[in-house]
C-alpha positions, 0 to 999 in steps of 0.5 A: 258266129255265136253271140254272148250276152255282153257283145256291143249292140249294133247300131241298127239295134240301139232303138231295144235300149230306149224304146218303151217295153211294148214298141221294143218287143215289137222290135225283138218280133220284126228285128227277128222275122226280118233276119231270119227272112233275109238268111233264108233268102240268101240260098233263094238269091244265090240259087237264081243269080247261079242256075239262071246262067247270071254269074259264075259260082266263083265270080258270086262268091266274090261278089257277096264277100266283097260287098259284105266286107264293104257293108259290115265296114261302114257299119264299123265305121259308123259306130267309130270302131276299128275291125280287128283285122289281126285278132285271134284266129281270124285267119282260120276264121277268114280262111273258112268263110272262104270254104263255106263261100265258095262250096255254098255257091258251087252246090247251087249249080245243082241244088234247090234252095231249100233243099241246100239250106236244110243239107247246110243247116244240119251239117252246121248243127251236127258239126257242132254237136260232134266237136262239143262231144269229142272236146269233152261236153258230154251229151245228155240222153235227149241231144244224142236222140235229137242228133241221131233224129237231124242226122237220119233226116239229112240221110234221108234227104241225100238219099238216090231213089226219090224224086226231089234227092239231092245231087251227089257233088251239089250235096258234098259241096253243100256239105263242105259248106256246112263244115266250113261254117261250123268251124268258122263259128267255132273260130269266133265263138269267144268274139267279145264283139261278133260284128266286128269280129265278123266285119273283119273276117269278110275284109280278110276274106277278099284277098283270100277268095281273090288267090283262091280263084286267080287264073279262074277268067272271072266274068261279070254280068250286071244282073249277076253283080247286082244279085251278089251285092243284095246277098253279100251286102243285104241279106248278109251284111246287114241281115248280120247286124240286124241279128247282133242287135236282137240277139243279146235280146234273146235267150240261148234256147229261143235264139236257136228254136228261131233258127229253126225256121231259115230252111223251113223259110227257104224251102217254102220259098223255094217251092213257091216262087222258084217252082222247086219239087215239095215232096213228102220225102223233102218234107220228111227229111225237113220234119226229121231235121228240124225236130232233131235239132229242136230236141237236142237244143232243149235237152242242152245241158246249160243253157247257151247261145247257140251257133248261127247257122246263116246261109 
């Protein structure tokens, strides 16, 4: 969810507060690497635990919610807070989270992980683009070419005919992922506290994922579980907190530029230690992707922190 600028700090990041001015920029540069490393790596774990035949898509969802709501939970209980289980729209919040969950791990089946990130990323970003024009936040000249640039380049990734296209159902899942995202950011994006608001929509998920995927003959293997709880509990849970910590630390225009850098990582990554296709289309697709939202974020017309777009 987004973040302003006087949510509580998590406790990962009360280190800013006191360090001296050139250990904490050190913090700010690392805090951020190593967040924008693990949301990256979420697609790369999701990709292997569910194509390598470890798991169900059904079964990694659960895993990663169950695990995230645990490792968010401690983290509350740590600082001595209560998660708002009942707070303003934490049900089309919770309810959300499950779409972008169970639509993340079920395009997985098909997608590379690079490839998904970016389709995730873009869908994510537009969607939010489009609410804030139809609710009446007029764009400005360079959003609206930045947009048309993002959308052209999602076109051009799920585009038939190349080798590295996307698949159909793999991409329309992803899709829904995207779109699930977007409105569970939207649901939380006035959350005083976005780390306690997010803690309580993962412990409201689990219920929600368990009706979901009743009667779906969920089987569990231990490398599965295992991979689930690095996604749910690591590279979520506390990738989350590390990102609350940093990210009061930054302006709205650099947070989101940084953001930039999650698909590039997990295609990069994808190529490189999954053996993903790297072709000129996908680089294309990515180039159009990324510089789109990249111009639409600085032709904003008032600076201000932007939604996450965390796989």
């Amino acid at each position: 969810m987004a973040q302003y600028p006087d949510a509580a700090p998590s406790i990962l990041g009360l280190g800013v507060l006191f360090l001296p001015g050139y250990l904490g920029k050190m913090y700010l540069l690392v805090g951020t690497a190593v967040t924008m490393i693990a949301f990256a790596a979420n697609s790369l774990l999701t990709r292997v635990a569910i194509e390598g035949g470890y798991i169900d898509p059904s079964e990694f969802a659960l895993v990663r919610v169950v695990s995230g709501a645990l490792v968010l939970g401690m983290i509350m209980a740590v600082q001595g807070k209560t998660p708002p289980l009942f707070g303003k729209g934490r049900l089309l919040g919770s309810v959300s989270l499950a779409v972008y969950l169970i639509g993340f791990s079920l395009a997985y089946l098909t997608l590379d992980a690079g490839l998904g990130a970016l389709i995730l990323f873009g869908v994510v970003q537009i969607s939010m683009f489009g609410f804030a024009t139809l609710t009446g936040a007029a764009p400005t000249r360079g959003q609206i070419v930045g947009g048309s640039i993002a959308f052209g380049g999602l076109l051009l990734a799920l585009w038939p005919g190349h080798a590295a296209a996307a698949d159909p159902g793999g991409a329309a899942l992803m899709v829904l992922a995207g779109i699930g995202w977007a409105v569970y950011t939207l649901a939380g994006r006035r959350a005083r506290d976005p780390l306690a608001a997010t803690a309580a929509n993962f412990l409201v998920c689990v219920p929600i994922l368990i009706l979901l995927l009743a009667g779906t003959g969920l089987e569990f293997s231990v490398i599965g579980v295992f991979v689930g709880f690095l996604c749910g509990g690591l590279t979520s849970g506390l990738g989350y907190a590390l990102w609350y910590s940093v990210l009061p630390k930054l302006d709205g225009s650099t947070a989101a530029i940084v953001q930039l850098s999650v698909p590039i990582l997990a295609i990069l990554a994808g190529a490189a230690l999954l053996g993903e296709t790297l072709t000129l289309a996908v680089l294309a697709a990515t180039c159009l992707v990324i510089g789109g939202i990249a111009w639409s974020i600085l032709s904003q017309n008032t600076p201000e922190h932007p939604p996450d777009a965390r796989s």
